[in-house]
N, C-alpha and C positions, 0 to 999 in steps of 0.2 A: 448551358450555352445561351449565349445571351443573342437577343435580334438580329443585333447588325451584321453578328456571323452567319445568322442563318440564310440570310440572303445571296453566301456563297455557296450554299451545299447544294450536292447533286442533284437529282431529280430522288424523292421520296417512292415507299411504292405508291404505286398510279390504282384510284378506284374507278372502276369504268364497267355500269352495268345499266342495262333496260334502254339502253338507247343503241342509233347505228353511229357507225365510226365516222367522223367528220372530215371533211377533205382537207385537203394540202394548203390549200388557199391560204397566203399570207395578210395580215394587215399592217397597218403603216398606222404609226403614233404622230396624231397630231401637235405640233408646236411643243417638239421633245427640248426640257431644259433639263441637263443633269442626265442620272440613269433611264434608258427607256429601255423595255423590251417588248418587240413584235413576235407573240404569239405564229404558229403557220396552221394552227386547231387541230396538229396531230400531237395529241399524248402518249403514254409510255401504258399499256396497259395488259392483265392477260384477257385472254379472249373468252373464259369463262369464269363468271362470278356468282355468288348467289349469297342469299341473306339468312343469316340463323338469328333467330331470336336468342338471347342472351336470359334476361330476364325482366318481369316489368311488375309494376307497382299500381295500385290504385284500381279503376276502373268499379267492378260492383261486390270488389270486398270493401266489407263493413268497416274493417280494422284499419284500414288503410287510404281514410277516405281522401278526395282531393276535387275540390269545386273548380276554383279558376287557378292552374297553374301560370302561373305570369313566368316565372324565369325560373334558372336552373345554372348553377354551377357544381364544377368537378374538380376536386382537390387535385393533387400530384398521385394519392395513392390512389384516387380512383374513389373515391366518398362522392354522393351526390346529393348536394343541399337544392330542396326544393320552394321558394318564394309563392306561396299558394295567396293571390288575393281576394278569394271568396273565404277563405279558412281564416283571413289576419293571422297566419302563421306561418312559421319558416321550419320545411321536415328534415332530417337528415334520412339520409342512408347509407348502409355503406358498401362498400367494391362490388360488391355481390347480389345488391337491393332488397340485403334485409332492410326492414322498415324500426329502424332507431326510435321514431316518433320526434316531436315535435322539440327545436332547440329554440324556436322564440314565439311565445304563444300572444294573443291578443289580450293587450293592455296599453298601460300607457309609463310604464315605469322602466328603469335602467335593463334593457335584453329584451320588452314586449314591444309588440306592434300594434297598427290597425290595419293598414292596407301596405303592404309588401310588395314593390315593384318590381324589385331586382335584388340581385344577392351576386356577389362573387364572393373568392378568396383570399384575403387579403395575406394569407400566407399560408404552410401548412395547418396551423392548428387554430386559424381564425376565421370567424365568417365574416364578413361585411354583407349589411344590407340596406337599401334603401325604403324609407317606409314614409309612403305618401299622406297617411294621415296625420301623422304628427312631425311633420317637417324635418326627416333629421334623418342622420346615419345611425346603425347602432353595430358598431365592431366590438364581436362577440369571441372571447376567449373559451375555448370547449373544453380544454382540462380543468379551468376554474369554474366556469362559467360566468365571470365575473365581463360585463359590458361597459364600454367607454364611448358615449351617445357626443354628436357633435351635429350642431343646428344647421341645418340647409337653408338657404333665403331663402324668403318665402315669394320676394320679386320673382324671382326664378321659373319657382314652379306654379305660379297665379295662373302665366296665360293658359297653360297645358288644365290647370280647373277649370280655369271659367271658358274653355271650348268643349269640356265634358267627356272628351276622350284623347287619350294616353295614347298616340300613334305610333312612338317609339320612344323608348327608355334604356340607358342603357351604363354599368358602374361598372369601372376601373379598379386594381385593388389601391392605388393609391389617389382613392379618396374623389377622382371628377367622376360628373354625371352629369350625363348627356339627356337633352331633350329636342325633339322635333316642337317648335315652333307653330302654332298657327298662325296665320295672318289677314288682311283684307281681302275682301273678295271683290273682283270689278270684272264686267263682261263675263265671268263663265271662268275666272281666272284667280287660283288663291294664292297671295306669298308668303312663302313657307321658309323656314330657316332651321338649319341646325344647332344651338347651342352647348354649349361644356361650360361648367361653374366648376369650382375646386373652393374649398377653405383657404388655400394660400393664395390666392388669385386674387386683384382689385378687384375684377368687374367681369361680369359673363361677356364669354370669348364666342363670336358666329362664327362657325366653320364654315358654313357654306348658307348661299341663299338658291332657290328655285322658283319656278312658278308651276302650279301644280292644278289642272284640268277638273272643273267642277263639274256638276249636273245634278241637279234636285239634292244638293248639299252633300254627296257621293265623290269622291278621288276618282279621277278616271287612270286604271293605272296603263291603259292600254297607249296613253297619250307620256314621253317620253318626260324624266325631271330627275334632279340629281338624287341619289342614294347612298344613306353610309351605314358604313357596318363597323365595330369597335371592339376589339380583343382586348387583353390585357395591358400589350405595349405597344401598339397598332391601333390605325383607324385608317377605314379605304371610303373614297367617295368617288363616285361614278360620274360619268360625263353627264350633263343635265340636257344636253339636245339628242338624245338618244344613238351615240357612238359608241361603240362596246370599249370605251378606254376606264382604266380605272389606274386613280393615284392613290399608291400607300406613305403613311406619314409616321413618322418614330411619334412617342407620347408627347414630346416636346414641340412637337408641328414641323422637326425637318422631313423633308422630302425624299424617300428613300428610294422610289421606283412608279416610274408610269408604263403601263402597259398597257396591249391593245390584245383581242381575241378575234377572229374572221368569224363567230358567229353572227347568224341575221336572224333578224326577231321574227318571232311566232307569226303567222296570222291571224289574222283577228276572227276570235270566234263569234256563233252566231250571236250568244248574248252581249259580248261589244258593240255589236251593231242594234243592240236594240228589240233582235227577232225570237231570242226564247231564253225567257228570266227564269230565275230559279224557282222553283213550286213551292220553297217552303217561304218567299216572301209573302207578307199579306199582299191579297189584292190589291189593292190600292194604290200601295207603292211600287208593287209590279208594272201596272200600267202606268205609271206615273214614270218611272225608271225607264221604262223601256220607249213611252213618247219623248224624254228628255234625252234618249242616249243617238236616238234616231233625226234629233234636231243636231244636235251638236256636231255629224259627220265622224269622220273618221279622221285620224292622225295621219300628216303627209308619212312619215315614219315611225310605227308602232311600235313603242318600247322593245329592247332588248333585253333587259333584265326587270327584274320587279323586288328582289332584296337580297340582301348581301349578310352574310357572315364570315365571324374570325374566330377561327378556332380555337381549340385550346393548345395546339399547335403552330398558332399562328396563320393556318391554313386561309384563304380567303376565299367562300363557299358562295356562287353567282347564281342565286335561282333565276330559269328562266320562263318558266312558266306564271303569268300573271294573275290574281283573283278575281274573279267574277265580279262585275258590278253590282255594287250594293254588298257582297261576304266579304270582304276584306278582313284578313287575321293577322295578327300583328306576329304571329309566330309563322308566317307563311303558306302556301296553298299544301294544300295535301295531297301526298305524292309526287311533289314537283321534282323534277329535273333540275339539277346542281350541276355547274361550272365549275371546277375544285381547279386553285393556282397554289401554287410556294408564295411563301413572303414575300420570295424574289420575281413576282410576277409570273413564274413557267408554268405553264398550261401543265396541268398533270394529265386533267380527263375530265367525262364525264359520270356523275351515276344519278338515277330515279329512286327515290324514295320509295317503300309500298304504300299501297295505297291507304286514307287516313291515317298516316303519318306525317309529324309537320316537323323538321331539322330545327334543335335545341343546339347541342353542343357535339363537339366530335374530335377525338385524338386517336391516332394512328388508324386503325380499320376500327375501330368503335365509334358508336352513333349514338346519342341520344335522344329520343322523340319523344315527342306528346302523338297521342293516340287518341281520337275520339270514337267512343263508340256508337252503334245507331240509337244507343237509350241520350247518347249526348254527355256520358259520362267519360273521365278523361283518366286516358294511365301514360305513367311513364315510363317508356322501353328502352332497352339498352339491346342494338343490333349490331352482329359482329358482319361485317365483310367476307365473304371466304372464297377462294381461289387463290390467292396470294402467296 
């Protein structure tokens, strides 16, 4: 079943757990051109859920090690290729996460890497990955093994070096990849841009531009800026003056649906305002952080969302809980509260992650997370849903 049908289907089952049930309250889409859908923030859900661990990988087995999990894709039958960039290597696993071991190890020849960003699939029996140190794609055939490598500009990916961190990354199976932009900084103020490159493309395409709330060289993410998140044949980007609307786009950039949700954003907690930083920053920067966060004030309206996901479903997963100033993790806060919509914009529900877990991937009631433990070591779990 291909997208643009799915945007007719009924309502999916509905995941809805660790949180209370949100009122009736409707919203209203601003400057609807095309399909709009107003949300009323009541979902379809049952009224008890609970979380089973399925099974998980990594952490402080020896056999299984995994430093910096960067990304994670999930085949059709349920395989999870894991993008480790502290390992330079790409793991498989499969349905069940036994530990396959490694399908592209650190090198520099047709199938190796060095630093491994992301990874999708580029079909049943192929990986696609992207590897940042040697500029290039490598789609990897797993019954032959045999790899057909294709060069990435390097214009491309400069700015995202030379600002020294990777804020968002993100491959399609057919071939674009996406980067968060750095930009100038003026007043307390950065601009930021979304980028997509393809092979077949003249010239890199901006989705979207923002201005993005600094302080002591820190995102402030409590202050409102546009956000995108990129599935397979989808990409959603979010209103940039902090509106709960969100537009989805077919891969080809049409417009498929805007929609609006009645949630209202978090309040700010004390470390947004500057009043209690997190203990494992060095001093220094604590008080440095916490004098700069407390000059800066406060956001007329404090973001509503802080990152967005598309699942392997299609689904589009609206974290709402924002990170700490100064932690910011590119794979999300741990245990945040999700927003789960259809393609089609319909509010399904809400559900909480537990806690030190951060939302990877997710099809039907399966979830996949990264786990960090308190040694700081990382596995990867697979959580089923249950009550449904």
């Amino acid at each position: 079943m291909n997208l643009r049908s799915w945007t007719a289907m009924s309502l999916l089952a509905a995941v809805i757990a660790g949180c209370d049930r949100p009122g009736s309250t409707a919203c209203e889409v601003t400057n609807p051109s095309g399909t709009a859908v107003a949300n009323s923030g009541v979902g379809s859900w049952p009224t008890e859920l609970s979380w089973r661990e399925v099974w998980r990988v990594g952490g402080s087995e020896e056999t299984e090690e995994l430093i910096f999990p960067a990304d994670v894709a999930v085949s059709p039958d349920g395989s999870v290729a894991i993008a480790d960039w502290g390992l330079a290597e790409v793991v498989l696993l499969d349905p069940d996460g036994e530990w396959l071991g490694p399908v592209m190890t650190r090198g520099e020849g047709p199938g190796e890497v060095q630093a491994p960003a992301a990874v999708t699939w580029e079909d049943a029996n192929t990986l696609l990955g992207l590897d940042f140190g040697t500029f290039r794609l490598t789609a990897l055939d797993l019954a032959s093994r045999s790899a057909t490598v294709t060069a990435v500009d390097p214009a491309f990916l400069s700015p995202v070096f030379a600002s020294g961190e990777v804020t968002f990354v993100a491959l399609q199976p057919d071939h674009t990849v996406w980067l968060e932009f750095p930009g100038p900084i003026e007043d307390g103020w950065e601009e930021r841009s979304f980028v997509r490159w393809s092979p077949d493309a003249a010239a890199h395409d901006t989705v979207t531009r923002s201005r993005v709330r600094m302080s002591s060289g820190v995102a402030l993410s409590a202050w409102p800026r546009s956000l995108l998140g990129v599935g397979a044949e989808t990409w959603v980007v979010s209103d940039p003056d902090g509106r709960y609307e969100l537009e989805v786009f077919y891969r080809d950039g049409t417009s498929l649906v805007r929609f609006c949700h009645p949630g209202e954003p978090l309040p700010l907690s004390p470390a947004e305002r500057g009043e209690e930083m997190d203990e494992e920053m060095p001093e220094a920067f604590r008080a440095t952080l916490s004098e700069a966060l407390a000059d800066a004030g406060e956001p007329p309206l404090p973001a509503t969302t802080s990152r967005i996901v598309v699942d392997a479903d299609g689904r589009i997963w609206v974290q709402r809980d924002r990170p700490t100033p100064g932690t910011g993790n590119r794979h999300g806060v741990s245990g945040a509260r999700h927003d789960v919509f259809l393609p089609s914009g319909r509010f399904l529900g809400s559900i909480r992650l537990p806690q030190d877990h951060r939302l990877l991937e997710a099809r039907g009631p399966r979830v996949w997370a990264l786990h960090t433990g308190s040694f700081g070591e990382s596995s990867i779990v697979a959580l089923e849903i249950e009550g449904f």
